[in-house]
TORROKOL-474896 format. One record per atom (N, C-alpha, C): z negated, x negated, y; atom name. Coordinates in Angstrom, 2 decimals, decimal comma, always signed. Layout:
N
+---------+---------+---------+------+
!       w !       u !       v ! atom !
+---------+---------+---------+------+
!       Z !       X !       Y !   CA !
...
+---------+---------+---------+------+
***
This chain:
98
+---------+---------+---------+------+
!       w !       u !       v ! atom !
+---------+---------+---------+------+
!  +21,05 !   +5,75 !   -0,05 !    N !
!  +21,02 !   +4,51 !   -0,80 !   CA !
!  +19,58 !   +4,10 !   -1,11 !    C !
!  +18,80 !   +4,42 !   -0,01 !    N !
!  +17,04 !   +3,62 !   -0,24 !   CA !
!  +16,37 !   +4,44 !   -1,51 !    C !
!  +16,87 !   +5,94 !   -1,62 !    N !
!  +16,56 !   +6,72 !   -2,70 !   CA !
!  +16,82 !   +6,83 !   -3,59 !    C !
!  +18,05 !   +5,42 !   -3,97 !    N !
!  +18,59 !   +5,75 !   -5,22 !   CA !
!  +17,43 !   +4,61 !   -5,85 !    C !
!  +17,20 !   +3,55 !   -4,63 !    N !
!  +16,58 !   +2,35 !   -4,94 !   CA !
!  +15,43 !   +2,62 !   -5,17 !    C !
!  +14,56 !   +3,68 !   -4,57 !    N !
!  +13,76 !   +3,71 !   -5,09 !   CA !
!  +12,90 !   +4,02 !   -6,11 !    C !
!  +13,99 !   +5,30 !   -7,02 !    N !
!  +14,15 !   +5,78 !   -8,03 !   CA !
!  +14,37 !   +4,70 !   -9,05 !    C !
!  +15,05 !   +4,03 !   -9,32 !    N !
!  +15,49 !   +2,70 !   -9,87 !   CA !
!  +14,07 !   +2,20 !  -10,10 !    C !
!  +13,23 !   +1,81 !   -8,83 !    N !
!  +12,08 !   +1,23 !   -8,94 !   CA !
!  +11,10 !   +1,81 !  -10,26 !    C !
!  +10,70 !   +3,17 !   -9,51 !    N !
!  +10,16 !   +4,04 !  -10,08 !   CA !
!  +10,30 !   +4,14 !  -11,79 !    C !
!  +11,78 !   +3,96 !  -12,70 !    N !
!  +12,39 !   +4,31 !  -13,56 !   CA !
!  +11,85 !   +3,25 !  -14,10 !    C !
!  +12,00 !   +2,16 !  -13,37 !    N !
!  +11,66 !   +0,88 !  -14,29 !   CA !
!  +10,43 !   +0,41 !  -14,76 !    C !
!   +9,45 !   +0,69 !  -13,48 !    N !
!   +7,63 !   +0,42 !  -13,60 !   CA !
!   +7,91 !   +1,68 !  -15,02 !    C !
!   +8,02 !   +2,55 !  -14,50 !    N !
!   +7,40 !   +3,44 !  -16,05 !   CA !
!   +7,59 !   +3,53 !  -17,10 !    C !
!   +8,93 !   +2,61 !  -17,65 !    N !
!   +9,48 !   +2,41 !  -18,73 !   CA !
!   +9,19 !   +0,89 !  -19,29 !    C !
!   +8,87 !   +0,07 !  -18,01 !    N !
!   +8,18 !   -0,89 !  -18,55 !   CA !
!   +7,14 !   -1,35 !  -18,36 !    C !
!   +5,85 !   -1,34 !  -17,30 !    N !
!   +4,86 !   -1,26 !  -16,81 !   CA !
!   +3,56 !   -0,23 !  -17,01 !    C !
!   +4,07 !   +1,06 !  -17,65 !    N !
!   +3,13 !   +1,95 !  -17,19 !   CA !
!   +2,74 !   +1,90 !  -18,89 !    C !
!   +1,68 !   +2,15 !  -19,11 !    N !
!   +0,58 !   +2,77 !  -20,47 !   CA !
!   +1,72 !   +3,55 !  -21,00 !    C !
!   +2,44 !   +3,55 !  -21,94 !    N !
!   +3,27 !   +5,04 !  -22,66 !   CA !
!   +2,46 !   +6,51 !  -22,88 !    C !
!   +1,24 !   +6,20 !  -22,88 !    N !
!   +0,28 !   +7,15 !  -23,32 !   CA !
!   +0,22 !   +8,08 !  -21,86 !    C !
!   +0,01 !   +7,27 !  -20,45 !    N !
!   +0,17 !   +7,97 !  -19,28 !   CA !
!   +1,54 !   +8,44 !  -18,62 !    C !
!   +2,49 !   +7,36 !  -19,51 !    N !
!   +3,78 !   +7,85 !  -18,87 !   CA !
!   +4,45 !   +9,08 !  -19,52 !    C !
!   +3,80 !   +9,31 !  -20,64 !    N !
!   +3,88 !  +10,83 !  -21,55 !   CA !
!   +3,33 !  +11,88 !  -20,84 !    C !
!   +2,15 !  +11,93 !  -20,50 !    N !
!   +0,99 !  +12,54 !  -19,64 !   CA !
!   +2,12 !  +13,39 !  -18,56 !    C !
!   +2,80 !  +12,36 !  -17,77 !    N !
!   +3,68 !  +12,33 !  -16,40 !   CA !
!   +4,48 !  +13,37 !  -16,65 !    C !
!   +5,27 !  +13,10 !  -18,03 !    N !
!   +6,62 !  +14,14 !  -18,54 !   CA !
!   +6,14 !  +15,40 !  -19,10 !    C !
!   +5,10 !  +15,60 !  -19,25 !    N !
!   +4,45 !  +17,07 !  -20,05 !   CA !
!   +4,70 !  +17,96 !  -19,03 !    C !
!   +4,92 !  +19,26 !  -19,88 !    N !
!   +5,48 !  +20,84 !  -19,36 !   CA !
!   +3,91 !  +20,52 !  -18,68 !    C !
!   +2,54 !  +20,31 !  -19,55 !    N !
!   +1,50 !  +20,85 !  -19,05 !   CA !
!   +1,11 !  +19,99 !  -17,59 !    C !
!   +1,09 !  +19,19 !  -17,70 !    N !
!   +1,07 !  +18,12 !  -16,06 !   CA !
!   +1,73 !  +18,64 !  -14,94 !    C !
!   +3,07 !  +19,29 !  -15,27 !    N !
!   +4,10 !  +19,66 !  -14,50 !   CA !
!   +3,41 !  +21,42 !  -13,63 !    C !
!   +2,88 !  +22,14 !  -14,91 !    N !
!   +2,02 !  +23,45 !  -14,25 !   CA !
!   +0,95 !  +22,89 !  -13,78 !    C !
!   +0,01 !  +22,12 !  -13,65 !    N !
!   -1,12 !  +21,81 !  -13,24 !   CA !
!   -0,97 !  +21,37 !  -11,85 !    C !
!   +0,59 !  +19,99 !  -11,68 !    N !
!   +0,73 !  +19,81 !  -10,26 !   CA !
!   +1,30 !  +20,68 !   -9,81 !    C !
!   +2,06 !  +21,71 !  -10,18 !    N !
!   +2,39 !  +23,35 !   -9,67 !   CA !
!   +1,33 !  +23,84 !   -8,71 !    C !
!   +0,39 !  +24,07 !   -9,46 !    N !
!   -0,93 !  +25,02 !   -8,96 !   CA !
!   -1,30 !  +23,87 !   -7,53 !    C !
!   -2,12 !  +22,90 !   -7,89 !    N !
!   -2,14 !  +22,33 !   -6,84 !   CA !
!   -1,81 !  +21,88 !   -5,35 !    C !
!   -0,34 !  +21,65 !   -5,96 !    N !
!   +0,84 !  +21,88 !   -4,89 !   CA !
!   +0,90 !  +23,01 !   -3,72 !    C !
!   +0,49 !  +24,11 !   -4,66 !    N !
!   +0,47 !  +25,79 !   -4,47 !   CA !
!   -1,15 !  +25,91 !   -3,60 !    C !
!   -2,18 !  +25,26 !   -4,48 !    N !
!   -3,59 !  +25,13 !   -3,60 !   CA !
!   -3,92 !  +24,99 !   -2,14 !    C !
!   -2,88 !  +23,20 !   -2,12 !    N !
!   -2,66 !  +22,37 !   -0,81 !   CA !
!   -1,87 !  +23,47 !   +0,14 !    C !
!   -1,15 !  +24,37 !   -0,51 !    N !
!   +0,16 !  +24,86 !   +0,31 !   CA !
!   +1,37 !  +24,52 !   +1,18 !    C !
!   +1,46 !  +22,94 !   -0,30 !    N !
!   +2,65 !  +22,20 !   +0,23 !   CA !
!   +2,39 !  +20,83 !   +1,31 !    C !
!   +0,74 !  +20,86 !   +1,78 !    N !
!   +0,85 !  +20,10 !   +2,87 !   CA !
!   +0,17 !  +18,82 !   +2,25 !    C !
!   +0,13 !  +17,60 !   +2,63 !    N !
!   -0,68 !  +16,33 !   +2,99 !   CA !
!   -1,61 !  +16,80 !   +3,23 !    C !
!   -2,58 !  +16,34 !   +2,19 !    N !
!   -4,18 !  +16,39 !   +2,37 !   CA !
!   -4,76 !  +15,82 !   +3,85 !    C !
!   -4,49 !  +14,37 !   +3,20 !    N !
!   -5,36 !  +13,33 !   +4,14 !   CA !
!   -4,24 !  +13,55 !   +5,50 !    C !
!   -3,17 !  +14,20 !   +5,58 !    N !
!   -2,39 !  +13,76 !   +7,08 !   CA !
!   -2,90 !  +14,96 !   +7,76 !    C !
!   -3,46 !  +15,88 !   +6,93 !    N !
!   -4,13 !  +17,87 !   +7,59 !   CA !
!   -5,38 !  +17,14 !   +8,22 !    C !
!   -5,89 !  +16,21 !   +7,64 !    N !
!   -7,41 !  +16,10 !   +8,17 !   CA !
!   -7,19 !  +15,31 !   +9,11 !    C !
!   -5,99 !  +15,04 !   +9,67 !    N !
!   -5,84 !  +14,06 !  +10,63 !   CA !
!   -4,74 !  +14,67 !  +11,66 !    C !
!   -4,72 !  +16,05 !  +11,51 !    N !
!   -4,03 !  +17,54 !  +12,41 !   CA !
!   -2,32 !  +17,44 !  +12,12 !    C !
!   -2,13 !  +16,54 !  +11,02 !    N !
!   -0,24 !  +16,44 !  +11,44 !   CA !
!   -0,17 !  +17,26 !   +9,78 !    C !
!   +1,12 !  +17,66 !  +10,08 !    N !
!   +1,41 !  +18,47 !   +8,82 !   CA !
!   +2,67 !  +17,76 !   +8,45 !    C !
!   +2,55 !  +17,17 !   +7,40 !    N !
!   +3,65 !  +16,75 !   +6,87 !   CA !
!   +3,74 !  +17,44 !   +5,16 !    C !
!   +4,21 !  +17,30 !   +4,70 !    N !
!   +4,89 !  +18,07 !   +3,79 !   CA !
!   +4,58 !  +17,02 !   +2,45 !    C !
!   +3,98 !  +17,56 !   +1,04 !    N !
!   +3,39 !  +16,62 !   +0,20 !   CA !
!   +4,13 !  +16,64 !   -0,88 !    C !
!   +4,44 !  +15,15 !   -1,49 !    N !
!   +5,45 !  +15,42 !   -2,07 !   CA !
!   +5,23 !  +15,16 !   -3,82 !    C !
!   +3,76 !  +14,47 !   -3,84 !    N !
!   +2,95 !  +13,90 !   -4,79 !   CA !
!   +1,96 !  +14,13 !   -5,01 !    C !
!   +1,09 !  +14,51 !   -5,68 !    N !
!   -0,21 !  +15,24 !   -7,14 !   CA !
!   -0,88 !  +13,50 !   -6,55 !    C !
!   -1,64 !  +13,18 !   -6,35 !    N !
!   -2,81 !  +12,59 !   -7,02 !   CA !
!   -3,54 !  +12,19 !   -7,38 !    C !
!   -4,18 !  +11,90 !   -8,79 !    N !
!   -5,38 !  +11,67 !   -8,73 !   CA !
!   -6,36 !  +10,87 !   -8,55 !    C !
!   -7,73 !  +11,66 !   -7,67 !    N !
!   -8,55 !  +11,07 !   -7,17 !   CA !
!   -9,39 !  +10,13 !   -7,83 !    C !
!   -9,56 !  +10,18 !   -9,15 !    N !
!   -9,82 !   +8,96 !  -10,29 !   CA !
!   -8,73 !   +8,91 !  -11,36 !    C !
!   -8,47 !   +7,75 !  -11,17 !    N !
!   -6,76 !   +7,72 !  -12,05 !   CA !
!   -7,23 !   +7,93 !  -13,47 !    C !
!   -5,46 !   +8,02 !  -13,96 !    N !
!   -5,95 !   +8,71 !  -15,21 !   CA !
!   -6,26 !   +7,47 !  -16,42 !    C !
!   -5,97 !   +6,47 !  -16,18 !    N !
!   -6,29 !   +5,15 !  -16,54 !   CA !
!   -7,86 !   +4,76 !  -16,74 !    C !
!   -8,48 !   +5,60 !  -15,76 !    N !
!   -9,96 !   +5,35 !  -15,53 !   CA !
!  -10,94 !   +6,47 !  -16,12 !    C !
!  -10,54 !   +7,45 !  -16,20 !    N !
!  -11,05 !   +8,23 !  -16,63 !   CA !
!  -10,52 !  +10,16 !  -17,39 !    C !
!   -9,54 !   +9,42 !  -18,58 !    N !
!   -8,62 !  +10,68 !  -18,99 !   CA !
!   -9,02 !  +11,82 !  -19,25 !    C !
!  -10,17 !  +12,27 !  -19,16 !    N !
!  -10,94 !  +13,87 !  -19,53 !   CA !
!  -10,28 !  +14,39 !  -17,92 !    C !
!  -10,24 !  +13,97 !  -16,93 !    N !
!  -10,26 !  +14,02 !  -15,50 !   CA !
!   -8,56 !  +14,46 !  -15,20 !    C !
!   -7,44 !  +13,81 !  -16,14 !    N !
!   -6,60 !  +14,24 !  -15,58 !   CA !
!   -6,01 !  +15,24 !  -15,10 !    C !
!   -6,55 !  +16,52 !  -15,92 !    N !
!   -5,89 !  +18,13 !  -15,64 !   CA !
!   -7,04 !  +18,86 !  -14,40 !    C !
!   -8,12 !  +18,11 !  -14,11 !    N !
!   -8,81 !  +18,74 !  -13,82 !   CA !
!   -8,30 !  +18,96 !  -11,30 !    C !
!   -8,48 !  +20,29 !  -11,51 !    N !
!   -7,67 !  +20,50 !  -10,14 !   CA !
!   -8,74 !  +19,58 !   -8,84 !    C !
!   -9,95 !  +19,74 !   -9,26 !    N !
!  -10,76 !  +19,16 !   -8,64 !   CA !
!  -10,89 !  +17,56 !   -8,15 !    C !
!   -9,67 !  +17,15 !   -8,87 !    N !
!   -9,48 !  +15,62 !   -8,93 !   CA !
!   -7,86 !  +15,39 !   -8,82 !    C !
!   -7,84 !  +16,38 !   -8,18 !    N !
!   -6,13 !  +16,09 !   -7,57 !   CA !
!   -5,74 !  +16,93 !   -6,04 !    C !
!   -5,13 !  +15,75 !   -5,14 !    N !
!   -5,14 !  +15,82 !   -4,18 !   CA !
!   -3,26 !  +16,00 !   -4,03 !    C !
!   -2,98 !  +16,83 !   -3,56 !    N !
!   -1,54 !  +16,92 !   -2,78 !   CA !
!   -1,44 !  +15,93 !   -1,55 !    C !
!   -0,38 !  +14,20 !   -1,60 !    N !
!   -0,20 !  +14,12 !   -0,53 !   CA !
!   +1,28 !  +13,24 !   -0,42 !    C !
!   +1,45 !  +13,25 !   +1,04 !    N !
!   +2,89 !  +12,02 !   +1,44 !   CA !
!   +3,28 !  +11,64 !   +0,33 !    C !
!   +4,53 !  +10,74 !   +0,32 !    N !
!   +4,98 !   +9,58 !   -0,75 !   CA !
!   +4,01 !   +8,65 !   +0,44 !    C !
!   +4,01 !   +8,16 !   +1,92 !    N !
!   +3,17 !   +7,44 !   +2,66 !   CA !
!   +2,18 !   +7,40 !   +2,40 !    C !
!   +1,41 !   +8,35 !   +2,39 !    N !
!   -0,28 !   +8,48 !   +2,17 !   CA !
!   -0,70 !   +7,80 !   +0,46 !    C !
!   +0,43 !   +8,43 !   -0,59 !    N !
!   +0,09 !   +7,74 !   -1,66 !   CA !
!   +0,17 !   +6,41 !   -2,08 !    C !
!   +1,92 !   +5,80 !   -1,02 !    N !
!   +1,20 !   +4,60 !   -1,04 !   CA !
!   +0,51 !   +3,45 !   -0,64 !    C !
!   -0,24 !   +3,99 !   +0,67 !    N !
!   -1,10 !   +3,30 !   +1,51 !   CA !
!   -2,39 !   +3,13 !   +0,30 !    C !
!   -2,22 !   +4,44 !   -0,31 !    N !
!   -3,65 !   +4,30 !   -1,27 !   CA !
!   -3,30 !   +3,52 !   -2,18 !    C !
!   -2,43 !   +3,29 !   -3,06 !    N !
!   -2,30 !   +1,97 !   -3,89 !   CA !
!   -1,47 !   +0,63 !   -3,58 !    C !
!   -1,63 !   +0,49 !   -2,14 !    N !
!   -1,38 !   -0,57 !   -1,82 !   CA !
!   +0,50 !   -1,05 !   -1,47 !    C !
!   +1,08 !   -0,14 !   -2,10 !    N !
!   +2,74 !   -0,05 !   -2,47 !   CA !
!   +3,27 !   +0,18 !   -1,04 !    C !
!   +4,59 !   -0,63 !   -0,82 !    N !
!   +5,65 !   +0,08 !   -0,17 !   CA !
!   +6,76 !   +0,30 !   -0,65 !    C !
!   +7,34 !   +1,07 !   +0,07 !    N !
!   +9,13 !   +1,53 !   -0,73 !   CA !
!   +9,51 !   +0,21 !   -1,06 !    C !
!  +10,12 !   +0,24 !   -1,96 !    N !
!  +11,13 !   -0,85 !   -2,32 !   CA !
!  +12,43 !   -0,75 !   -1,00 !    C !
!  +12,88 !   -1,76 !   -1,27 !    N !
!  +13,87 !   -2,14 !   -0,13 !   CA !
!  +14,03 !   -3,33 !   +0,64 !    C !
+---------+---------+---------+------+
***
């Protein structure tokens, strides 16, 4: 149930909240191979939870300067971090809906 809710959440910020220009970005074949590789880089794990010895399993791309802030930056692997749905949203402040 919390996953349907949170999906719901998710569906709604981006259809009504998010830049269309970034929420396009999100749906591209090419975004989709880029967090591939990355994913593949990390080898599946939480960045920031490895540097802190626990291995949890990453379930989210991202980036280390948003793409809001600086769009030449978005494809670039060097500016994308594999981590948690937790870890990502400690970093922007978010909790699950619920």
């Amino acid at each position: 149930m919390h996953e349907k809710s949170a999906q719901k959440s998710t569906r709604e910020y981006n259809q009504y909240k998010r830049d269309p220009k970034v929420n396009a970005f999100y749906k591209s074949s090419k975004w989709r191979k880029v967090r591939a590789v990355a994913i593949a880089r990390d080898k599946g794990l939480c960045q920031r939870c490895l540097k802190q010895g626990i291995l949890r399993h990453a379930q989210v791309v991202h980036h280390l300067v948003e793409v809001n802030v600086d769009w030449e930056l978005r494809y670039d692997l060097n500016n994308l971090e594999s981590v948690c749905h937790a870890c990502h949203n400690r970093e922007h402040n978010r909790r699950p809906p619920g």
